[in-house]
C-alpha positions as CSV (number, residue, x, y, z in Angstrom):
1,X,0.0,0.0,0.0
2,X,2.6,2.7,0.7
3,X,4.4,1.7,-2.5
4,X,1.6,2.2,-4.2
5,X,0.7,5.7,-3.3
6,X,1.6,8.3,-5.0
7,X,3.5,11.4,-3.8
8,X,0.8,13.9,-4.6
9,X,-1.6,12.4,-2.8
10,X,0.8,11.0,0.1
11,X,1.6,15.2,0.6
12,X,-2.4,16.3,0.5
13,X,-2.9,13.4,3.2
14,X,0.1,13.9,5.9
15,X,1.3,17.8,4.9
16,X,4.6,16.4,4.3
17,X,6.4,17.8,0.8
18,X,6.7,15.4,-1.7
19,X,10.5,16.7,-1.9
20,X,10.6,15.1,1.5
21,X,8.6,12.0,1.1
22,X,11.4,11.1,-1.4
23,X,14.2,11.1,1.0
24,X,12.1,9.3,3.4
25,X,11.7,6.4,0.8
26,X,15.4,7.0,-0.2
27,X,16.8,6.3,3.2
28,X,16.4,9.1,5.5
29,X,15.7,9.3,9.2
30,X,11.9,10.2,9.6
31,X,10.3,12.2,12.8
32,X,7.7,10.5,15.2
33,X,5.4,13.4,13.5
34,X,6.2,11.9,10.1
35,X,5.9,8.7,10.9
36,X,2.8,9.4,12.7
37,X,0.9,11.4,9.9
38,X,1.8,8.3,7.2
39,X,0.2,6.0,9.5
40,X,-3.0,8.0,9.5
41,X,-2.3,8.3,5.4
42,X,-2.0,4.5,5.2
43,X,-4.8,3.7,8.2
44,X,-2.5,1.5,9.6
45,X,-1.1,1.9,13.4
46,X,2.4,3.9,13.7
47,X,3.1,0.6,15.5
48,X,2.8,-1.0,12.8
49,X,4.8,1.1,10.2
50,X,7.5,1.7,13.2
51,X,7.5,-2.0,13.1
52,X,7.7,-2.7,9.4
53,X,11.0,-0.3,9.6
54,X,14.5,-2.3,8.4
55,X,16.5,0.5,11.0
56,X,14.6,1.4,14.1
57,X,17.7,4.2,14.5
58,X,16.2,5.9,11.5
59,X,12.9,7.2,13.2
60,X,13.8,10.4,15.3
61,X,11.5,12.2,18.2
């Protein structure tokens, strides 16, 4: 599902700039805010996406 949405519509539904939804998908550490709003984008738990993350020492607070 995250894959599949795309970064237009991923900015309208968490405020986050698509310029910054990249990097997030490139690599880049992501904020407990981010991480939060995506959730809410994807109606999924932040649990659950903090879970599905390969580096837990990329999400910042």
């Amino acid at each position: 599902m995250q894959k599949g949405t795309p970064y237009v519509k991923l900015a309208k539904r968490t405020g986050i700039v698509p310029k910054r939804l990249m990097a997030i998908s490139a690599g880049d550490r992501v904020s407990r805010a981010e991480l939060d709003a995506l959730a809410r984008a994807w109606n999924v738990s932040a649990g659950d996406l903090e879970a599905s993350m390969p580096d837990k020492r990329l999400l910042v607070d």
